[in-house]
C-alpha positions as CSV (number, residue, x, y, z in Angstrom):
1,X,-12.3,-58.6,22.5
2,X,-10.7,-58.7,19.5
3,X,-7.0,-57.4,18.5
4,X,-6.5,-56.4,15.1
5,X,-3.8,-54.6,12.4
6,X,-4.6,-53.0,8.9
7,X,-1.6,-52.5,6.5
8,X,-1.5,-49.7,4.1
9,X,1.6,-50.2,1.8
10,X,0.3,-47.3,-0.7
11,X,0.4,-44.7,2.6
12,X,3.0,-46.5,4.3
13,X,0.9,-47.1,7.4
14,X,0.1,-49.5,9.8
15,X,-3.2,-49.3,11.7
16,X,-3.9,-51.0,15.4
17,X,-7.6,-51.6,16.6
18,X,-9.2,-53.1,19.7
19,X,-12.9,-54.2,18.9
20,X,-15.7,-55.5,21.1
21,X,-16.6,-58.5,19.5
22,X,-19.1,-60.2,21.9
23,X,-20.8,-59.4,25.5
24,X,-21.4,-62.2,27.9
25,X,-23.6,-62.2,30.8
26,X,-23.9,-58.6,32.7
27,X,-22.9,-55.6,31.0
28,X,-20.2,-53.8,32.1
29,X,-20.7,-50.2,33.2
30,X,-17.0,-49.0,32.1
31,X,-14.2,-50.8,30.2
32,X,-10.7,-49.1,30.1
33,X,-8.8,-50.4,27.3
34,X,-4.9,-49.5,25.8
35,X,-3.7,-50.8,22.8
36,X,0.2,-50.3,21.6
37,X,2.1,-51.3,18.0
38,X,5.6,-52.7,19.0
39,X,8.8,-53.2,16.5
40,X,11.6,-56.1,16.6
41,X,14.5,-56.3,14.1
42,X,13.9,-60.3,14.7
43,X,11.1,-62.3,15.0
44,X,12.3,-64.2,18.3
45,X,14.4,-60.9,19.7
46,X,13.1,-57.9,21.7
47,X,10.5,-55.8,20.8
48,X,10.1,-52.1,21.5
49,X,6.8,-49.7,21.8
50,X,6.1,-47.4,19.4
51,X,2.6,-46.4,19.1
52,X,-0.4,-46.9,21.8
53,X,-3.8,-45.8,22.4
54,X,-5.4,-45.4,25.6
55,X,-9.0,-44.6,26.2
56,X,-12.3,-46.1,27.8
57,X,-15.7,-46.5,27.1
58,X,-18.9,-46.3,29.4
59,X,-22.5,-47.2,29.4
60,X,-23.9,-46.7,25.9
61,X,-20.2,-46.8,24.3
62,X,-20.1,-50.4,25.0
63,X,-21.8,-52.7,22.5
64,X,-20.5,-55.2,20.1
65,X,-18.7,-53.8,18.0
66,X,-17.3,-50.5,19.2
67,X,-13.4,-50.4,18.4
68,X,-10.7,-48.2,18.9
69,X,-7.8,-47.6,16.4
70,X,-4.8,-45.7,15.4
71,X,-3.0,-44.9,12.8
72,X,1.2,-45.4,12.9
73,X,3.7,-44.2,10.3
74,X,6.2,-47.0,9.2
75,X,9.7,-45.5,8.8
76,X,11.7,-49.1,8.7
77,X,11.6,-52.5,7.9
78,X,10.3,-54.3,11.1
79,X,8.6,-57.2,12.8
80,X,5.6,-55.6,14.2
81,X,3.3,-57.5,17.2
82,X,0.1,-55.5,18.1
83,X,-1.1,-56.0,22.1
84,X,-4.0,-54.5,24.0
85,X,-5.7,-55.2,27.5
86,X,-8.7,-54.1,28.7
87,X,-10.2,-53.6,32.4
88,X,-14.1,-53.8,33.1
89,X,-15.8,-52.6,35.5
90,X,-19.0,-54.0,36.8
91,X,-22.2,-53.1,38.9
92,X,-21.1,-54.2,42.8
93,X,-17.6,-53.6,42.4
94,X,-16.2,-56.4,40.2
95,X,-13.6,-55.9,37.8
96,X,-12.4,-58.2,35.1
97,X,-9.6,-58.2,32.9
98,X,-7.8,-58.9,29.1
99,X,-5.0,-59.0,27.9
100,X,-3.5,-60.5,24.3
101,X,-1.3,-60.0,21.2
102,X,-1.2,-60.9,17.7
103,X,1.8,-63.2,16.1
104,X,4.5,-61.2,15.0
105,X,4.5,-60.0,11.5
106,X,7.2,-58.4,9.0
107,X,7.0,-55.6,7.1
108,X,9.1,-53.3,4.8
109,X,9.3,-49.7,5.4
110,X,6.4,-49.2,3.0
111,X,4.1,-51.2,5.6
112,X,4.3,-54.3,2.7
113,X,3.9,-57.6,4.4
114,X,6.5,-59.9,3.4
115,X,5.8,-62.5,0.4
116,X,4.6,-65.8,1.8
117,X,5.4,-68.2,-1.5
118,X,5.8,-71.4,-1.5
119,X,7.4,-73.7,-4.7
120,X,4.4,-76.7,-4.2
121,X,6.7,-78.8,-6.5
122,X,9.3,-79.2,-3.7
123,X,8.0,-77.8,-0.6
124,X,10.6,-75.2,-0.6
125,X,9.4,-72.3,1.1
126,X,10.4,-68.8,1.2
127,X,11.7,-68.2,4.7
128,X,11.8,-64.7,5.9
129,X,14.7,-62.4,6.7
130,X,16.2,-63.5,10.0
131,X,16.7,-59.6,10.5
132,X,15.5,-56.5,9.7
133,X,18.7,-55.2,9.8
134,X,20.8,-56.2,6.8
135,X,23.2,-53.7,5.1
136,X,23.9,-54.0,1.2
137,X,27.0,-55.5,0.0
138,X,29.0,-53.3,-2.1
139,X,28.5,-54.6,-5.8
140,X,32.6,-56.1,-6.2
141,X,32.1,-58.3,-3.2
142,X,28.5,-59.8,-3.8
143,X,28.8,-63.6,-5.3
144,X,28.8,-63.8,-8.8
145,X,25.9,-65.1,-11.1
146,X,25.5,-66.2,-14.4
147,X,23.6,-68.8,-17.0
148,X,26.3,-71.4,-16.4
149,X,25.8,-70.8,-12.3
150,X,21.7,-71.0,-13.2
151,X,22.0,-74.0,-15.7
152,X,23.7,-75.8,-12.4
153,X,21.1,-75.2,-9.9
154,X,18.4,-76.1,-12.1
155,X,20.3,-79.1,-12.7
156,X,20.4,-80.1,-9.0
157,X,17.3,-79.2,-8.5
158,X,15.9,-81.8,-11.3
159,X,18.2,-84.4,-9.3
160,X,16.8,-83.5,-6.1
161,X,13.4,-83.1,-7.0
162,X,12.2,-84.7,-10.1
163,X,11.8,-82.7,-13.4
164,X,8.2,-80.9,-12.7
165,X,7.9,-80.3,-16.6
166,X,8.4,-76.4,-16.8
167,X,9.4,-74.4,-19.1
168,X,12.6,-72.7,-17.2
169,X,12.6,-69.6,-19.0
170,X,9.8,-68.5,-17.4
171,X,11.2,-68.7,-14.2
172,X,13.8,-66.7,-12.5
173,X,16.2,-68.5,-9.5
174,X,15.7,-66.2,-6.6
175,X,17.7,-65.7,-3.7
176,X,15.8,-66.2,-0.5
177,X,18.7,-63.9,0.8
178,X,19.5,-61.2,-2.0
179,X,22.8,-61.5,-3.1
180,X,22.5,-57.8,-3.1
181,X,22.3,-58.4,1.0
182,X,25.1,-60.8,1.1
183,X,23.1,-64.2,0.3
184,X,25.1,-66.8,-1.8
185,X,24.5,-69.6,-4.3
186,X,24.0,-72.5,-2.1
187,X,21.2,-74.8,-2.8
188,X,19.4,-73.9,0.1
189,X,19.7,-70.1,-0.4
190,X,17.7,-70.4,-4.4
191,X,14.2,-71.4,-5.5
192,X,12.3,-71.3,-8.5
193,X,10.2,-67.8,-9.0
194,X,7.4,-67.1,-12.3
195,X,9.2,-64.5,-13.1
196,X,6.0,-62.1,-13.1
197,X,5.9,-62.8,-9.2
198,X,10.1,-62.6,-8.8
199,X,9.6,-59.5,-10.5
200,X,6.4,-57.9,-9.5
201,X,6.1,-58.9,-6.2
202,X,9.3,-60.1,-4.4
203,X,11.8,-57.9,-6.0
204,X,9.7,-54.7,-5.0
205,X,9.7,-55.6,-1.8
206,X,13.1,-56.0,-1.6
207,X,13.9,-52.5,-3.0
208,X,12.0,-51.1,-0.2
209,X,14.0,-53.4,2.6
């Protein structure tokens, strides 16, 4: 069996299946099955249930690809693991079960996944939030930022890099964590963005953190 999740960002929804993807040897002659959506504030922390889906299928409901699914309403940015097990019963008595989960993954409370960019000139990638939790900073205490603070990182980053040739006005500096969340200037916390994609893509999915 196969566990799956749909995203809907334009509804805001995340969708949890459980699918029959191949029979081997005897048929079963009943399968019970469960699958649940759980939610963590951090990849590696604790997860709690939110959404499951119980049910069973017998005799002529159990073919290759018969699934079961459910729609869940996302309220909050989370990291979101989808599980399922399954119990099947067979002709003489024997019983067989399955169990799994997917990889964690992180949403904002539109059901967006998060951005996965990576800057190919230096390997930087865009790491995630380490929580789902952040709170903004009020405006008179986030770092500052300017053209002279932007000429110096994209002078550091010539030095530590090589020049890769671009033109740097069409890029914006983004913060990996928004300043807006309490991210600063280091080097480590910046990378190069097109600024269609900063703007377009990563900055939207920011506003709905």
């Amino acid at each position: 069996m196969s566990i799956g999740g749909w995203l809907y960002p334009s509804e805001g929804k995340i969708e949890h299946t459980l699918t029959i993807d191949e029979i081997i040897g005897e048929q079963p002659t009943i399968i019970v099955y469960g699958h649940s959506l759980y939610a963590g504030t951090s990849r590696y922390g604790s997860y709690s249930q939110k959404d499951i889906k119980e049910g069973e299928w017998a005799g002529t409901q159990i073919y290759v690809g018969q699934s079961s699914s459910k729609v869940y309403q996302v309220e909050n940015t989370n990291y979101w693991v989808i599980s399922a097990n399954a119990s099947s019963a067979y002709l003489g008595g024997d019983i067989q079960t399955a169990s799994g989960q997917t990889n964690p993954f992180l949403t904002n409370k539109k059901a967006s996944p998060y951005p996965s960019i990576q800057d190919y000139h230096s390997g930087i990638i865009m790491t995630e939030p380490s929580s789902t939790t952040w709170v903004p900073v009020p405006e008179d205490q986030r770092v500052p930022w300017d053209n002279k603070i932007r000429g110096q990182y994209i002078t550091e980053y010539i030095n530590t890099y090589g020049d890769p040739g671009w033109n740097w006005a069409d890029y914006d500096i983004h913060h990996i964590k928004p300043r807006e969340y309490g991210g600063n200037n280091t080097f480590s916390n910046l990378m190069p963005l097109i600024r269609s994609t900063h703007q377009q893509i990563v900055n939207p999915w920011w506003i709905n953190y």
